[in-house]
C-alpha positions as CSV (number, residue, x, y, z in Angstrom):
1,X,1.6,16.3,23.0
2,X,4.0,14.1,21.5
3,X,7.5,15.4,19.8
4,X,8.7,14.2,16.2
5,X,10.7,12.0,15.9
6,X,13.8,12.7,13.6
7,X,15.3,9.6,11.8
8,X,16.7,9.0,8.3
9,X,13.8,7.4,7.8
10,X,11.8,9.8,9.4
11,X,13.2,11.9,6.7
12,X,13.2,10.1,3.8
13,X,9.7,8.8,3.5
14,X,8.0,12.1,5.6
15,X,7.2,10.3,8.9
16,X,6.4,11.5,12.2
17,X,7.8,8.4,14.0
18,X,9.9,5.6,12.7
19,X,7.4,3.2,12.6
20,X,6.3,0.6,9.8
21,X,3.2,-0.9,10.0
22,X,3.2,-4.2,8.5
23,X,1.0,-5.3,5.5
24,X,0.4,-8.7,6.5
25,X,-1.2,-10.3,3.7
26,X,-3.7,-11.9,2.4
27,X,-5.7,-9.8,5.4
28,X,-7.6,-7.1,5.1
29,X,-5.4,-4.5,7.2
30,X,-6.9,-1.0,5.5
31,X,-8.2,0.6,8.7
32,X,-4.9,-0.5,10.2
33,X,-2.9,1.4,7.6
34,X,-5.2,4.5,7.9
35,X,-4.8,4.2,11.6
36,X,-0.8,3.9,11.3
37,X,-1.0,7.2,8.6
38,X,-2.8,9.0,10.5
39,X,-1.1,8.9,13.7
40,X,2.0,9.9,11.6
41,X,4.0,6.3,10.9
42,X,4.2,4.2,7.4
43,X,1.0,2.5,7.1
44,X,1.2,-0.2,4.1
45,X,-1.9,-2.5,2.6
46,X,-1.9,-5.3,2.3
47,X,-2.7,-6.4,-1.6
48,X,-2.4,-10.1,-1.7
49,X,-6.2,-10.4,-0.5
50,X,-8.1,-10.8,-4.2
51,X,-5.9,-13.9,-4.8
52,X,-7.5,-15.7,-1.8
53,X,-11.4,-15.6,-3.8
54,X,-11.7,-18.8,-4.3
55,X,-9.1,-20.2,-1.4
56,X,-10.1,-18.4,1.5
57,X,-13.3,-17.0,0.6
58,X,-13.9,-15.2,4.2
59,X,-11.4,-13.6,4.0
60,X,-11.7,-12.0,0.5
61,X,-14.9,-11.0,1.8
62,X,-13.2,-8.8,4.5
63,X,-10.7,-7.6,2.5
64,X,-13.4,-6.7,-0.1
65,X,-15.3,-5.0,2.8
66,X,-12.2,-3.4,4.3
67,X,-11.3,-1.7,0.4
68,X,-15.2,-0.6,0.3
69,X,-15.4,-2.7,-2.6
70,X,-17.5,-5.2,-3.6
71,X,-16.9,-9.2,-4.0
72,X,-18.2,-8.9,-8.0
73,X,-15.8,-6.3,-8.3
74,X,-12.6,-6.7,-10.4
75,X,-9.1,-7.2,-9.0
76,X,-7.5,-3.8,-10.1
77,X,-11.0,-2.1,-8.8
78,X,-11.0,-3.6,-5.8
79,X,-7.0,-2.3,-5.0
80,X,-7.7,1.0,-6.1
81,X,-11.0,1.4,-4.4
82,X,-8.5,0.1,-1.2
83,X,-6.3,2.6,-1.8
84,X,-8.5,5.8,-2.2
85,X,-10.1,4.7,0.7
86,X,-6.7,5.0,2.3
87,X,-6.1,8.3,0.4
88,X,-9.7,9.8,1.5
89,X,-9.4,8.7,5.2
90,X,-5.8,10.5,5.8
91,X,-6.3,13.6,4.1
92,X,-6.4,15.8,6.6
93,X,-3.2,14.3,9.0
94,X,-1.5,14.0,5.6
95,X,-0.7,10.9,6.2
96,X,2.4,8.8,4.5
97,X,1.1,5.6,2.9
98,X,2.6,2.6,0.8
99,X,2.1,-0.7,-0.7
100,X,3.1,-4.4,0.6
101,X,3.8,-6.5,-2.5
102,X,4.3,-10.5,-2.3
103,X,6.4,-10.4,-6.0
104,X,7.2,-14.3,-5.7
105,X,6.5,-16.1,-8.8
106,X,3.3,-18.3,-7.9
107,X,2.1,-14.2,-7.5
108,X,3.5,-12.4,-10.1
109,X,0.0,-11.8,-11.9
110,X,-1.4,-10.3,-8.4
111,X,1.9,-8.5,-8.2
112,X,2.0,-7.0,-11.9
113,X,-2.0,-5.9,-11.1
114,X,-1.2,-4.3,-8.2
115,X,1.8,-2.5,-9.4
116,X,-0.6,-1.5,-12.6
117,X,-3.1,-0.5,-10.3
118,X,-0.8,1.9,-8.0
119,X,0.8,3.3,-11.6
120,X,-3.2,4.3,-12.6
121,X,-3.7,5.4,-9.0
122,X,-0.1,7.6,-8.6
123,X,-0.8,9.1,-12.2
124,X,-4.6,10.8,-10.5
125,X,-2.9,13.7,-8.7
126,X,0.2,15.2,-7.3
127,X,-1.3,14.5,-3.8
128,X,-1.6,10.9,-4.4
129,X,1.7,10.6,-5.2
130,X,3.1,13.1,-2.0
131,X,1.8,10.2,0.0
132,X,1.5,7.4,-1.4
133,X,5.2,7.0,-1.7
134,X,6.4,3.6,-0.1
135,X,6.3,0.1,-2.2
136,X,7.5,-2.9,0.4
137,X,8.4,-6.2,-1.8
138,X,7.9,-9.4,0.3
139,X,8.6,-13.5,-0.8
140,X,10.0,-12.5,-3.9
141,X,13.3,-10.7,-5.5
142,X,12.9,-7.3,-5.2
143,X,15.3,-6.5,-8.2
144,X,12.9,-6.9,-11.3
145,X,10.9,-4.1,-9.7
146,X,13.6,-1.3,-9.8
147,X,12.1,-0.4,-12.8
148,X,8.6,0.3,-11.6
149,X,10.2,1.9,-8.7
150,X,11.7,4.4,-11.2
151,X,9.5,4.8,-13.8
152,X,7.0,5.7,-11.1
153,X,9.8,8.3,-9.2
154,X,9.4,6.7,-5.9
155,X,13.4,7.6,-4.5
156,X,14.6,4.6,-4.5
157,X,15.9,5.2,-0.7
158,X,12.5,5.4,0.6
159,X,11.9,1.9,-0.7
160,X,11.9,0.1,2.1
């Protein structure tokens, strides 16, 4: 059996171990993240996959496959069926969960969808929001996000 692991961040966020896993968009990483939650580190989606539809159409595919959604499906449907998935799947390790989000300005619609999307999903229950508690901003200026960050009562410390 393996021991905790105590860290700030360990602490802050509700870890195990002080591990991100990294959501390396545009790919379909879901299983990773569940994998990563469940075995008690920071698991993160990816969510820049339903911009790559038309310019990397394999590999919307995946990640439409990956979310348990299908290609006809809308954006915001397709990230929130990706994210229950994530929610259903590491139920019973209770694991920690979060959101990678490209915020750069050729992406800001993905990124304003996707933060729209985890607003509707955080607002479903109590336990959504226990666990799904980490927003990551990539290629972009994290700043014009505080905001969300607050309005949506992620501590701004376990940002990462």
């Amino acid at each position: 059996m393996y021991t905790t692991i105590k860290t700030r961040l360990t602490e802050l966020v509700g870890l195990k171990y002080p591990i991100i896993q990294a959501g390396m968009g545009p790919y379909p990483v879901t299983s990773l993240c569940i994998a990563a939650a469940n075995a008690g580190c920071l698991g993160l989606c990816s969510t820049y996959g339903t911009q790559s539809k038309e310019s990397e159409p394999i590999v919307y595919e995946r990640f439409c496959q990956e979310a348990h959604a299908s290609v006809d499906d809308d954006p915001v449907t397709i990230t929130k069926k990706m994210f229950r998935r994530v929610f259903e799947e590491t139920k019973e390790s209770q694991g920690i969960f979060g959101a990678n989000v490209m915020v750069s300005t050729e992406v800001l619609d993905n990124a304003r969808m996707v933060t729209q999307a985890i607003a509707e999903l955080r607002a479903e229950s109590d336990e959504m929001r226990e666990r799904f508690k980490v927003l990551v901003t990539s290629a972009g200026d994290p700043m014009p996000w505080a905001g969300f960050v607050k309005e949506q009562g992620i501590d701004r410390k376990s940002v990462v």
